[in-house]
N, C-alpha and C positions, 0 to 999 in steps of 0.2 A: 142026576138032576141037571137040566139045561139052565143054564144062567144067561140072563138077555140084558144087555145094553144098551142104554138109550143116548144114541150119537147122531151126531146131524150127518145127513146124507145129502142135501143138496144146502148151499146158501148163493145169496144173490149180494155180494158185498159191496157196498159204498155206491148204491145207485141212489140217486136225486126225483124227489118227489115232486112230480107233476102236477098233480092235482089233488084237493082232499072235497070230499063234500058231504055235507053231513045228513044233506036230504036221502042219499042214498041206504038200502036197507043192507046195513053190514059189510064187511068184507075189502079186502086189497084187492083193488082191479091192477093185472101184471101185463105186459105186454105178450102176449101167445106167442112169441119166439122164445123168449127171457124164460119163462114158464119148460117149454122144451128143453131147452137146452139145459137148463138146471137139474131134469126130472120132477119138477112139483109137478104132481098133480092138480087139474080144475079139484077146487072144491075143498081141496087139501089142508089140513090145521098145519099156522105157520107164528112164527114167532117174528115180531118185527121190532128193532133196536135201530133206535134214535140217533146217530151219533151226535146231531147239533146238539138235542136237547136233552138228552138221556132217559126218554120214554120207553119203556118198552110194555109190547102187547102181544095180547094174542089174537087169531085171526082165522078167516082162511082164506086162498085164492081163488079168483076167480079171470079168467082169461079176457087179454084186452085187446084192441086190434095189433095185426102183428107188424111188425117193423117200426110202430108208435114209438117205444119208449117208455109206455104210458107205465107210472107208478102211483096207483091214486090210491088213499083210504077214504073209505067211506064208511057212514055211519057214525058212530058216537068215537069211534076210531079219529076220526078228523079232527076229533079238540086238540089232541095229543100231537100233531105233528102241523107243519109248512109247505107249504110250497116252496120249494128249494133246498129243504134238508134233505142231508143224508141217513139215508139209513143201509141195514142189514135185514135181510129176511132170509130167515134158515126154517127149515121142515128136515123132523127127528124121524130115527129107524130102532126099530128093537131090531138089533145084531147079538146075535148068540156068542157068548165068550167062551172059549176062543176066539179070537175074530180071524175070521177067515183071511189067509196071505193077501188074498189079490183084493180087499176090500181098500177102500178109500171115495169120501164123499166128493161130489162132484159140487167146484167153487167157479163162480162165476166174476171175476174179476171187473168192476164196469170202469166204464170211461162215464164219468160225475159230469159231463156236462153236455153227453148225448144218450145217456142208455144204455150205451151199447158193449157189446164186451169187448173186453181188451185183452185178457188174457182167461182162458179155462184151465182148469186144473181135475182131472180127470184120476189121476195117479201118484203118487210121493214125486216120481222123478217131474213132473210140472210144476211142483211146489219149489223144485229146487231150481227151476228156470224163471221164477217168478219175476217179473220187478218189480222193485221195491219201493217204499216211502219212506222216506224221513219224516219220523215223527215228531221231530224238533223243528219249529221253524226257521229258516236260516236267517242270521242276525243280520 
């Protein structure tokens, strides 16, 4: 019997929300670069975590113009978060256990105050090149 795990395969970490709007029918508009590069798929069920507020949802994506930036929720989605927070948006893979050697999710590192990536993580040895944060603020 195959045994499958459910692990995140792409997340888009600590990008800044642009817009929300609540007229709109459902879903996270992603910038269609951001969306690439990740692997989501348009259309794609995604999980999005608040870090200012500690919302989290579910969702799916839908492509925004590319090279924008743009991270918007729309829909009833848009009570739940700001303009300006941070969040996290990850989309799951049923992976068969064993998991495969060369398996590793693809992380999108952003730069919070354009969008844009800063660092990808593609494989373990880019995790281990990462830079870092301090989680403490310095006194």
């Amino acid at each position: 019997m195959t045994v499958y795990r459910t692990l995140v395969h792409a997340k888009i970490h600590r990008a800044r929300v642009t817009a929300a709007d609540l007229n709109y029918v459902g879903s996270i508009t992603i910038d269609s670069d951001l969306l690439e590069a990740s692997g989501i798929a348009d259309f794609e069920r995604v999980q999005v975590v608040d870090v200012t507020n500690g919302a989290r949802l579910e969702t799916y994506a839908i492509p925004g113009e590319r090279g924008s930036g743009t991270i918007q929720l729309n829909g009833a989605a848009a009570h739940l978060v700001d303009v300006g927070d941070i969040v996290i948006v990850m989309a799951y893979a049923q992976v068969p256990d064993p998991l495969p050697a060369e398996w590793h999710p693809v992380v999108l590192l952003m730069d919070e105050d354009t969008n844009t990536i800063r660092h990808l993580v593609t494989k373990p040895s880019d995790a281990q090149a990462m830079p870092t944060r301090s989680l403490v603020p310095a006194s």
